[in-house]
N, C-alpha and C positions, 0 to 999 in steps of 0.2 A: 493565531496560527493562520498560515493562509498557503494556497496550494504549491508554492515553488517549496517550503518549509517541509511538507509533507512529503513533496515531490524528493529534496534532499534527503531526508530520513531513511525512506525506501531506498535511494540508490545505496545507500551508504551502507545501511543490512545488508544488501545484496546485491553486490557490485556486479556488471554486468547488465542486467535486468533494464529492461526499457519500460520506461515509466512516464505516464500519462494524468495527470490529474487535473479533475475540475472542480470546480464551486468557488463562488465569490462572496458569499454570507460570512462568511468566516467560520463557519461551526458545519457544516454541511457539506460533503465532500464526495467525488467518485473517482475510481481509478483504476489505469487498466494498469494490470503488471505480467510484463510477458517474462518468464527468467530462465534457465537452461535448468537449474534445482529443482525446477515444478515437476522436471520429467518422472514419471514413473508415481507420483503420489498423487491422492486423491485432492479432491478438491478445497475439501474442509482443512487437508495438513499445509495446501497453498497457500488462503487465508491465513493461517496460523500462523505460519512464514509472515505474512506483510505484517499483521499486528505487532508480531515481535519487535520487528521495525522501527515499529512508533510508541511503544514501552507505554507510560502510564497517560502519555498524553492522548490515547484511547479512552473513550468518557469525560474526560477533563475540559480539555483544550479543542478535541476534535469531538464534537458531541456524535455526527453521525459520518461514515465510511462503506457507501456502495462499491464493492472490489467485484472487479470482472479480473483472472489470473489464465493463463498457459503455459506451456511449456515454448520453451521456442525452439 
């Protein structure tokens, strides 16, 4: 897995959404995801949002995921 892979996943959940990811280790990742959806939820339903995203390849393939999320 590696961050354009991840980077696709996220848009692809949630089209629109400007997405930002880094990490080159391959298993170690951060990303910012700004999406129009985030409006009005809290922070933790954001996140929930982006892991949905990346389905089981969360612990698997992508061991760790630093999310910074807003609304835009």
């Amino acid at each position: 897995m590696d961050k354009h892979a991840i980077k696709a996943l996220i848009e692809a959940g949630l089209p629109g959404a400007i997405v930002t990811v880094n990490g080159d280790d391959g298993q170690h990742f951060e990303a910012e995801v700004i999406c129009a959806e985030f409006a009005g939820k809290p922070l933790l339903a954001q996140h929930r949002m982006v892991y949905a995203t990346l389905g089981s390849k969360m612990g698997n393939e992508i061991h760790a995921l630093h999310l910074r999320t807003r609304a835009a």
